[in-house]
Structures are given as C-alpha cells and as structure tokens.
N, C-alpha and C positions, 0 to 999 in steps of 0.2 A: 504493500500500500504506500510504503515513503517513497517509491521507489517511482510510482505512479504522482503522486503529489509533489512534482518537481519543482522549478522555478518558471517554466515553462506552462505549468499547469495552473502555478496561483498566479502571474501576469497575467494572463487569457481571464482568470477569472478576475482579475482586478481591473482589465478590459470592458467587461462586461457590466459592472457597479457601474462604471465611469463614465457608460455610454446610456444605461439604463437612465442615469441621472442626467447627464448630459439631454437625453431625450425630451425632456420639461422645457428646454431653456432654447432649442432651437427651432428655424424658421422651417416654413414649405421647401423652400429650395434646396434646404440645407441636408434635410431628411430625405431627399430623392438624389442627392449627391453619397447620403449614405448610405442607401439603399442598392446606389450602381453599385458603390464599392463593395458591401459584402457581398452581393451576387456576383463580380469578376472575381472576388477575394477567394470563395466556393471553387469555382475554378481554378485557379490560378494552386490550391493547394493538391486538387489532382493531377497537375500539370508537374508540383513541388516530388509527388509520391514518383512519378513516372520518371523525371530529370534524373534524382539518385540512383535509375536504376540505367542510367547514359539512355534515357530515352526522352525523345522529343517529337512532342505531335503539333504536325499544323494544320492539325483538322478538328480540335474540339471543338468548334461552333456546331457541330454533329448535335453533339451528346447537349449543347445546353442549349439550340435552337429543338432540338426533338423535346426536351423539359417544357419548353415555352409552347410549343402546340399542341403537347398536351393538355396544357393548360385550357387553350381554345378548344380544343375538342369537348371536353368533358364538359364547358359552359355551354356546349352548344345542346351537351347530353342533358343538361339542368344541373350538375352539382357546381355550388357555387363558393362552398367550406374550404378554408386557406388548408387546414390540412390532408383532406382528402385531396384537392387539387395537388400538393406539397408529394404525398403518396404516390400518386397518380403519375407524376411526373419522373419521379424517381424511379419507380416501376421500370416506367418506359424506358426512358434510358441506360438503366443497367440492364434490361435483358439485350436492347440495341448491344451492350460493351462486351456481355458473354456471348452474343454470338461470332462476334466481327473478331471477338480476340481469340478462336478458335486460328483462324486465318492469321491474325496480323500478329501474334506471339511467335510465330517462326523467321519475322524479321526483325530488322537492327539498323539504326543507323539513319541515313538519307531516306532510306528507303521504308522503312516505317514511319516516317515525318509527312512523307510523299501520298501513302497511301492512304492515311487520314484524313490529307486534305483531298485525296480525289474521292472520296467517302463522303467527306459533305459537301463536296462540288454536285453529286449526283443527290442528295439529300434537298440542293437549291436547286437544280434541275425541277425535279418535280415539284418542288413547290411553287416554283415561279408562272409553273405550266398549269398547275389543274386548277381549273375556277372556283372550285368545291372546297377545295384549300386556299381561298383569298389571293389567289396567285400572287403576281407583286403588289397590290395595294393591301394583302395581309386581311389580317383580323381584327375587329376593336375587343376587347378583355374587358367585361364587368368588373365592378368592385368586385371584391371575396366579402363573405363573411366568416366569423371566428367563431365555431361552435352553433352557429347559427344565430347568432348576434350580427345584425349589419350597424358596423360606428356611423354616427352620424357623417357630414363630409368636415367638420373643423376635425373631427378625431381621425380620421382612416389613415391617413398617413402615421401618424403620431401611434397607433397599435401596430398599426403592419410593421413601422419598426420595429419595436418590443419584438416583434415576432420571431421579424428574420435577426435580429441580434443575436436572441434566443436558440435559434435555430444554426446561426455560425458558430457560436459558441458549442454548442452541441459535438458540429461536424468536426472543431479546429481540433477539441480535447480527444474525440475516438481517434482521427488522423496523427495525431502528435503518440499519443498511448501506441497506436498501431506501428508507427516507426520505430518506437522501442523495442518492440516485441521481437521473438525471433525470425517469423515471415518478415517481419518491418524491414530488420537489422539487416537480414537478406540482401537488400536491393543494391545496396555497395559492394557485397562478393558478387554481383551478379554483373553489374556496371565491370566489375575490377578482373575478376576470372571467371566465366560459366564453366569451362571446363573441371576447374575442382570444383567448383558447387555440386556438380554432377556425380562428380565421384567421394561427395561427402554421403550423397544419396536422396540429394534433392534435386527437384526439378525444374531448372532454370525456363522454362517454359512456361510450367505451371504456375509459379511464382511472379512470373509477368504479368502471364492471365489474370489475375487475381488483380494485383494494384490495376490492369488498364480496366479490372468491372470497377472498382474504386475511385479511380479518376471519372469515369463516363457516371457512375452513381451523383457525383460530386457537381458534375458540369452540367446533368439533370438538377439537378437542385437551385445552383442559382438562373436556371432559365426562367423555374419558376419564378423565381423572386423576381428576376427584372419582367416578365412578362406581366403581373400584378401592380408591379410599379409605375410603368411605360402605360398601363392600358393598351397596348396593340403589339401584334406580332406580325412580321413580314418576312422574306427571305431575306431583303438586305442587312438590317438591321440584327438578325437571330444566326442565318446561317452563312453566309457569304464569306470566303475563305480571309478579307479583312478585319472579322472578328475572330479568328482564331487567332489573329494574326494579333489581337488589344491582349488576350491571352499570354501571350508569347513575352510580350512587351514587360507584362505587369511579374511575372515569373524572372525575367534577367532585372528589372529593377529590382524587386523583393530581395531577389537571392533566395537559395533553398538552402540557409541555416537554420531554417526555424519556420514551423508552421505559421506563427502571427506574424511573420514580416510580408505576407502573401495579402494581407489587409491592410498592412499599412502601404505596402506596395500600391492597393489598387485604389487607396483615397489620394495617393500621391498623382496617379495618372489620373483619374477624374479631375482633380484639382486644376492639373497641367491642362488637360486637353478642352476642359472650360474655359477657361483663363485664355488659354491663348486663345479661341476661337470669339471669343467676346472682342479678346483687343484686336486680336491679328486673324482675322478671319481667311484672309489671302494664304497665311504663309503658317498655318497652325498646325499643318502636316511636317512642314521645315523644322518647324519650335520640335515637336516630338521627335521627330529624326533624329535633331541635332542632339536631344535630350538624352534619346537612347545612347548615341554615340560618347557623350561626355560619360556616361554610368559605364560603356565597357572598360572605356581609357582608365579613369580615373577610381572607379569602382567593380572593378572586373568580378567580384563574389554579390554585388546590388546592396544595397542599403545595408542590410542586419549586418552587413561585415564593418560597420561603421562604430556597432557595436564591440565587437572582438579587437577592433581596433584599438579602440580605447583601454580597453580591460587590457589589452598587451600593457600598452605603454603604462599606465598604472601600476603596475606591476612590475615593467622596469624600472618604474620611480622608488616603488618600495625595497627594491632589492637593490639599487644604487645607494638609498639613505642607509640600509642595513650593513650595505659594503663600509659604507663611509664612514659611520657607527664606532664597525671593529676596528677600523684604519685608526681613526684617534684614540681608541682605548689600548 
C-alpha cells in the first residue's frame, strides 16, 4: 500500500483538491479550456503508456474520434447520462484497440506510427462520406445529464467539470499504479530488448496488446469528454490525422516522466494554441511549430524534466555545502 501511495499518487490527489476548488472561482471560458485539456491530457497518457514501450502512434484520433461518436450515436438512441455515454464510449473504443492490436502488435517503429494513422485516415473516410453519420458538417451533442439530473445552463459547465476532473483523476492514478506494476515495468525491457523479454517467458506481443487496449480505452475516454464539451462532432475536428497529430505534440511537451505532466502538458498547449490564434491568427501554426521546436532543443525529455532538473542541481548544492563543511573542519 506505501508502495502504491507515492508522491506521484498524493500530487495527482492534491491536483484534484486544487482544481475541485479552483472550480468555484473560475469563468465559462476558463472551464472549456479545462475541459480541452483533460480530454487531450486522457490521451496524451495512453500515448505516455505506449512511448515507454519505443512506440509511437499517429493515428489516435481513431480511438478518441470513435469515443466522440459514440457519444452521438447513443443520443440519437435517447441515452443522455454522462456516465453511461462515458461507458459507452469507452466500450467502443477499447474493443476498436483489441481488435486492431491483434494486427498492429507485430509491428515496430515507422511503421506502427504509419498504420494508425492510415487506420483513422479510413475511420475519416467514412465518416466524411455517409450522410447518416453527419458527414462533414458532423453532429450537434445535447447537454448530458448526471444521474438523470439535467444542471440548469449557469451550472453545466461548472458539474461536467467536477466530473471529468473526477474522472482524470481516476484514469491518471490506475495509469501511474499500472506503470508500477510488473506488466507496467514491462514496457522498458520491451522498448530496450524483446528478445530477452521472451526468453524470461513473457510475451513481448502480448504485452503490447495490452497497453495499445489501454491507450485506445484512454483516447475513448477523452472523446467523450470533448464531445460533451464542444456540443458537436465532425470528422475534422475528432478524426483527421491533424488531431493525432495535437496528441503527438502535447506527449513531446509533457514528456513521459510522469503521468500528471500529460495535463499539465495539455493546458500548456490549449493555452499556446488560444493565445496565439486570438493574437496571431495568420501565423499560430508558426507560434506552435516554433514552440514544438524550442521544447526538443532546449527541453529534449518536455517539461516534467524541468523538474528533475532542479532536484539534480539541489542536490549538487547540498552535496557541494557538505563537501565544503568537511573541507573546513
């Protein structure tokens, strides 16, 4: 259990106080800025499971565009309950990640990056095509209700928070527990050697399979959340291979030291990529660019190494004064 209740585990929870409370104090816009980010953040930690294991996909917009039409389907079935929608979507998308990772566990590289994205390239295909699926002008999303409570409109935002806070907190803590664990710990001998993995007598396949139903479970999850947020779904917006690509982005910011830097990662880019399109509308794809390109130069591990950073040199300050200590004694 200590083992389990790390520092890792009480930040995330002292995350969650922070935000709960913070939740009272902030505007409309400010709560649909947080709501992007914990639904890229959701992502971006199945992205975190997948990267340790030297794998890299540019095709999640799959898994959390197919969470988001979920969503529209089942409103169109009448359920209109954030959790059964929440269910519902997750469903879908992790049996989409067990089928497909039958297939795409036997690659590596380029070419499991490659195949994802040609995976939701045919995912926007059809969607863009069948009229019955909103083709490209999408779908609009009713409000949810919670338990069959619909909030008035001053509260809906201000719950659905609570929710999905709730709700990432949930996913950051099994995710982070889960890297611990032995499967977890896995993902580095698998990244580092499959060969001995194999002859320990595990299955460097299986073991894939597993985190890519994890990540696709994950990427279902926050589709929902932004599809509830946004009110509407489209292929541009949900699946189109430039939103795997905001994925991609928010995962080399973050850095995979740590599950909560994948949230702090993705209110950083919401921030960036509002900001600059408010000021600099022309050139706000330049601002991101250049943005990405300064964090590989200058921060080549993304933000959380910013931390490690510190704690190094800390630590050579303390062990310089200790030196210096016995030097005069």
């Amino acid at each position: 259990m200590t083992r389990l209740m790390d520092k890792t585990f009480w930040g995330l929870t002292l995350g969650l106080v922070a935000l709960f409370a913070l939740n009272f104090f902030l505007e409309e816009w400010m709560r649909t800025i947080g709501l992007q980010s914990l639904s890229r953040g959701l992502v971006a930690i199945g992205l975190l499971i997948l990267w340790r294991a030297g794998l890299v996909s540019f095709g999640h917009a799959l898994f959390f565009g197919f969470g988001a039409y979920t969503v529209a389907m089942l409103q169109i079935a009448g359920v209109r309950d954030i959790f059964l929608l929440m269910i519902g979507g997750i469903f879908t998308a992790g049996m989409l990640a067990f089928l497909l990772g039958f297939l795409l566990r036997q690659y590596r590289a380029i070419f499991f990056a490659l195949l994802n994205m040609a995976f939701s390239m045919i995912l926007y295909g059809v969607l863009a095509k069948v009229e019955s699926l909103g083709s490209t002008d999408g779908i609009g999303i009713e409000r949810a209700t919670f338990l069959g409570i619909q909030p008035g409109d001053d509260n809906y935002r201000f719950v659905l928070f609570i929710f999905a806070i709730g709700f990432a907190y949930i996913s950051a803590v099994c995710a982070h527990w889960y890297l611990k664990s032995t499967l977890g710990m896995m993902t580095m001998a698998v990244r580092e050697n499959e060969i001995r993995v194999e002859y320990l007598g595990y299955s460097a396949e299986k073991a894939i399979h597993s985190k890519y139903i994890i990540s696709g479970l994950l990427a279902g999850a926050g589709g929902v959340i932004m599809a509830v947020t946004v009110g509407h779904v489209d292929p541009d917006s949900m699946v189109y291979w430039p939103v795997s690509g905001d994925f991609v982005f928010i995962t080399i910011l973050a850095g995979t030291g740590n599950v909560s830097a994948t949230f702090i990662g993705a209110l950083v880019y919401e921030l960036l990529r509002t900001y600059a399109f408010e000021f600099a509308p022309e050139i706000w794809q330049l601002i991101l660019g250049g943005s990405l390109l300064l964090i590989i130069m200058f921060l080549p591990d993304g933000l959380w190494s910013i931390r490690s950073e510190w704690r190094n040199r800390r630590a050579l300050r303390a062990a310089n004064r200790a030196q210096a200590t016995t030097g005069t004694e």
